[in-house]
N, C-alpha and C positions, 0 to 999 in steps of 0.2 A: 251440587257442590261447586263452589265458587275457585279457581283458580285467582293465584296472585301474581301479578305481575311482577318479572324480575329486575330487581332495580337496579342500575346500569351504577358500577362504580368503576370511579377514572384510578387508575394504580400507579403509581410513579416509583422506578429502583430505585433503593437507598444505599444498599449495600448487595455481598455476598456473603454466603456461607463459608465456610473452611475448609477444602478439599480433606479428604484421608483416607487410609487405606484399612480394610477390613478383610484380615487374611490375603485370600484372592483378588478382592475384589476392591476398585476401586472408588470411593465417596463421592463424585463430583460437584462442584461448586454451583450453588441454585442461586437467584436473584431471590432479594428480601423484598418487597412491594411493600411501599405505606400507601392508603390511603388517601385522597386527593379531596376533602370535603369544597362543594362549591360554594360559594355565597349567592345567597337568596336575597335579591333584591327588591323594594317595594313595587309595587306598578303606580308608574306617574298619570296623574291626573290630568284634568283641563286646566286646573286654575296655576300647574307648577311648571312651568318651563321651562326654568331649569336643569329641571329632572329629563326631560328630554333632550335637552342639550347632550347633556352628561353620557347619553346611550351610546356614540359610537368611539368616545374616548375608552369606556368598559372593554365594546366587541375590538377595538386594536389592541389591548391587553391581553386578550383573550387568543388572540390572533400570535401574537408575539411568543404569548408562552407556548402555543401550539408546536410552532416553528421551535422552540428551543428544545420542547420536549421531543420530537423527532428529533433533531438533529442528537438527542444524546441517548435515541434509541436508536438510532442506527453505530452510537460509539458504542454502546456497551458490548453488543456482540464479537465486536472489532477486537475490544481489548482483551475477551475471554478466548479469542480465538492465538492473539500472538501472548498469551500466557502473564497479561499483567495483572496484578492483582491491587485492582484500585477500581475504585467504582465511577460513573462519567461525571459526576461533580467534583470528587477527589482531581481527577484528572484535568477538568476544567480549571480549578483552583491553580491548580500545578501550572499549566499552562499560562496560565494569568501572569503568574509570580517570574516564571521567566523570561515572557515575554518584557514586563516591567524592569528586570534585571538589564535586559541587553538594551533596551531603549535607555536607559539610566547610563551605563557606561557607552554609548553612543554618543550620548551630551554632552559627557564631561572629556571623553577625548576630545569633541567635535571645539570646546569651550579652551581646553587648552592649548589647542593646536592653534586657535586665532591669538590667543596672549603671547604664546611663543612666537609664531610668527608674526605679532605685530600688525595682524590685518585688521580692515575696518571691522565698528561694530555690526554693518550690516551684515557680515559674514558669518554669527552669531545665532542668525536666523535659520541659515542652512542645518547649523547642527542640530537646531530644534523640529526641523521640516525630517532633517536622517532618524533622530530618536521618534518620531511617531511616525515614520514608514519602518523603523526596527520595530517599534511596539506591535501595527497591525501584522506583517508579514511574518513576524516571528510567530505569535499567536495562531495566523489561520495554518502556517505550514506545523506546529504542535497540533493542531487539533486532530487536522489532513493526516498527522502520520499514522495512525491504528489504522485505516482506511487505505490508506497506499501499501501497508505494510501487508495487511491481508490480501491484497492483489499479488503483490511480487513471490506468495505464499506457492502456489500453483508455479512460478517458474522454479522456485526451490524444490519443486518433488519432482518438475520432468528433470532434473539431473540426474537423478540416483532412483529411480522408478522402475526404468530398464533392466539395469543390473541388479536388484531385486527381484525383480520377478523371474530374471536368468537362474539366480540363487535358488527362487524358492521350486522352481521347475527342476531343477538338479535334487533338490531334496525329495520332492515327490518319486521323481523317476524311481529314487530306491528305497520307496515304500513308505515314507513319509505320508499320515494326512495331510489334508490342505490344510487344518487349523495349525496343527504344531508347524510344518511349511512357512504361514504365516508368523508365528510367534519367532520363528527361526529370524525372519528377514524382520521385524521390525526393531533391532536393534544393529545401529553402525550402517545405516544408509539414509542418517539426517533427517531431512523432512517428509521422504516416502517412507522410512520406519514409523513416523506418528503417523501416518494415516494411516498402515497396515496396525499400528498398536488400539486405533479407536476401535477397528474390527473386532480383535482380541479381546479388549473390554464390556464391549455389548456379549459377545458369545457367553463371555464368563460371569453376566447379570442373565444368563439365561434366554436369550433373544435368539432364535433360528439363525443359523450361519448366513440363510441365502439375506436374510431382513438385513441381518446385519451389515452387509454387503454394500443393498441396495440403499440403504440410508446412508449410511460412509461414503460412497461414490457419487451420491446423488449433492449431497455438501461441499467435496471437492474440488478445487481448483484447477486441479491437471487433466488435460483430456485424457493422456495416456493411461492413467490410472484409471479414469471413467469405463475407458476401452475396456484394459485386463477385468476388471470389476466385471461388468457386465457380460462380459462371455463367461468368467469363471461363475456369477447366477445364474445364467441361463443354463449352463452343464450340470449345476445342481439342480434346480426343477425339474430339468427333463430329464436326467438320468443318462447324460451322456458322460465322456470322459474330459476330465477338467483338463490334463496334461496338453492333449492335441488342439484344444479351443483356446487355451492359453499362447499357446506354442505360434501357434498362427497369428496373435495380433503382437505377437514379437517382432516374429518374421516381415510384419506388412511395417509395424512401427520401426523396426530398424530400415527398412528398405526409404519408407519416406525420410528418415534425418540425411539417410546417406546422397539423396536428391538436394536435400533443403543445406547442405553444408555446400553440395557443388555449387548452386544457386548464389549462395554467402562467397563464395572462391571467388566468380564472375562477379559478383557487384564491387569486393575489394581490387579487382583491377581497373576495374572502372575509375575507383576511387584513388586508386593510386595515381593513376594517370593525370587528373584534374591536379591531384595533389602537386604530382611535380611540376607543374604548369604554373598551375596559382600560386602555388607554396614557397616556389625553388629557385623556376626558372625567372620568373617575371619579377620576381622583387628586387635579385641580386641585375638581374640586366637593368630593371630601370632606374634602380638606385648609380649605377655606372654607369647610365645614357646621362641622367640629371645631371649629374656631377662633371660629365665631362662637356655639355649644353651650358650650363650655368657659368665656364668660363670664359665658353666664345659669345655667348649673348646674356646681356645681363636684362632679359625677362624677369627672373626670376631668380633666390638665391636660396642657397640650402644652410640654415643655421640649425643650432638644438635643438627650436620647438618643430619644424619638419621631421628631422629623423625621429622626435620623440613620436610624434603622432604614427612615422612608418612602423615604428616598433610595436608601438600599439595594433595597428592595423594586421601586422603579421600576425599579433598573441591573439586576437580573435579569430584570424582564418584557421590559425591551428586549433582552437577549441570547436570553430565549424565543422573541419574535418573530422575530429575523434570524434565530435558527438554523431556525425554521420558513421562512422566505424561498429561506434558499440550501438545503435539504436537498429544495424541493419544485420547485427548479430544474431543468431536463434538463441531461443527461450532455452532451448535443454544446454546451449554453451556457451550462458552468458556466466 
């Protein structure tokens, strides 16, 4: 008996299906794949050299679209995950169009701003140089955001994960299953409710609670959730009690925020302190050292374009500060 070999075909998403809901249960949105036929090329001979010319113009096309087909597999996932419903060309298109939008009105402010103010034409060129760094930068940061957005997903559930699982441990104490428990807390605690709701939807396609679990926590973003998850699977396997294996990575997960917030305390003093240094003390003293220097010795002289530039100088310390502020923040209280 002869065996046939199976023949490797390349799938590319076109679209999705239509989420909905049946009774209980809910429909979820599947990728539609077309087909990707390759072209078959002759094979070049001795007498056409041309045709070997022409071979690594093909393999960088080939290379090209590689790279583009990755990059709009790694969007697709992105976008089903923060709930858009557009497919990654849909969204590439989209992106394009606005990126073209903001480099468009870049130009034409940048073009009226030289006729009004009467500057050279050279200056004409900047707004051409602004509209095609709005065109690139606006584009890759639309592309980037499914992708960033599904990161900051994980700091959206350690907020309200905690207090969830406080909920759902109150509910159990009096007599509550874990499932309903669950069903209980995944509504009105934001992003840790959709992760306890995916739970609920495998259970009710029929999938073993602990599976269910184990694959929901194993996709997630939040360690804390990973934690609870995984004790409350292990307590179902083995047949222990979920309430006290829960209970304990409460007690261990509150005890570290209440560490990592003192830790947050100490670096904003730190920070304060610099703050009043650089921020406070040293601008206002040397702007009244200068001022009162620049009339016994004429080094130097303080007109508009100095203070403007101090003004300047100050509005970036202060965005150095605050982005020090919020970046040395914790994830569960940002």
């Amino acid at each position: 008996m002869l065996f046939k070999k199976k023949a490797i075909v390349n799938r590319q998403i076109v679209g999705f299906t239509k989420p909905g809901r049946f009774l209980f249960f809910k429909i979820k949105a599947k990728p539609i794949y077309k087909v990707v036929k390759e072209q078959v090329t002759p094979t070049p001979t001795a007498g056409k050299p041309k045709a070997q010319a022409a071979r690594p113009a093909k393999q960088t096309t080939m290379k090209r679209s590689a790279l583009q087909m990755k990059m709009l597999a790694n969007l697709a996932p992105a976008l089903v995950e923060i709930g858009m419903k557009m497919t990654p060309e849909q969204y590439m298109a989209s992106s394009m169009n606005k990126a073209r939008i903001a480099a468009v009105a870049v130009l034409v402010v940048g073009v009226i701003a030289v006729f009004v103010l009467k500057l050279e034409t050279v200056f004409a060129l900047f707004a051409v140089a602004g509209a095609a760094a709005a065109y690139f930068m606006g584009y890759q940061m639309l592309m980037s955001y499914p992708i960033r957005k599904t990161k900051s997903v994980g700091n959206d559930v350690e907020k309200d994960v905690l207090f969830a699982a406080r909920d759902m441990i109150v509910s159990m104490r009096s007599g509550v299953p874990l499932f309903n428990a669950m069903a209980t807390v995944s509504v009105g605690y934001g992003a840790a409710s959709r992760e306890f709701e995916k739970i609920i939807d495998r259970v009710q396609l029929g999938m073993p609670m602990d599976q269910a679990i184990d694959e929901v926590s194993e996709k997630s973003r939040s360690a804390t959730f990973k934690k609870l998850m995984l004790q409350a699977s292990t307590s179902i396997k083995v047949g222990s009690d979920v309430i006290s294996s829960i209970q304990e990575v409460i007690n261990d997960v509150s005890q570290e925020r209440v560490i990592e917030l003192r830790r947050y305390g100490q670096r904003l003093n730190a920070i304060a302190m610099f703050y009043m240094l650089f921020g406070v003390i040293f601008p206002s003293m040397g702007i009244a050292v200068a001022a009162i220097m620049s009339t016994f010795i004429s080094i130097f002289t303080i007109d508009n374009n100095t203070l403007i530039m101090a003004v300047l100088g100050l509005a970036f310390l202060q965005f150095v500060f605050l982005r020090m502020v919020s970046s040395s923040r914790p994830s569960f209280a940002s």
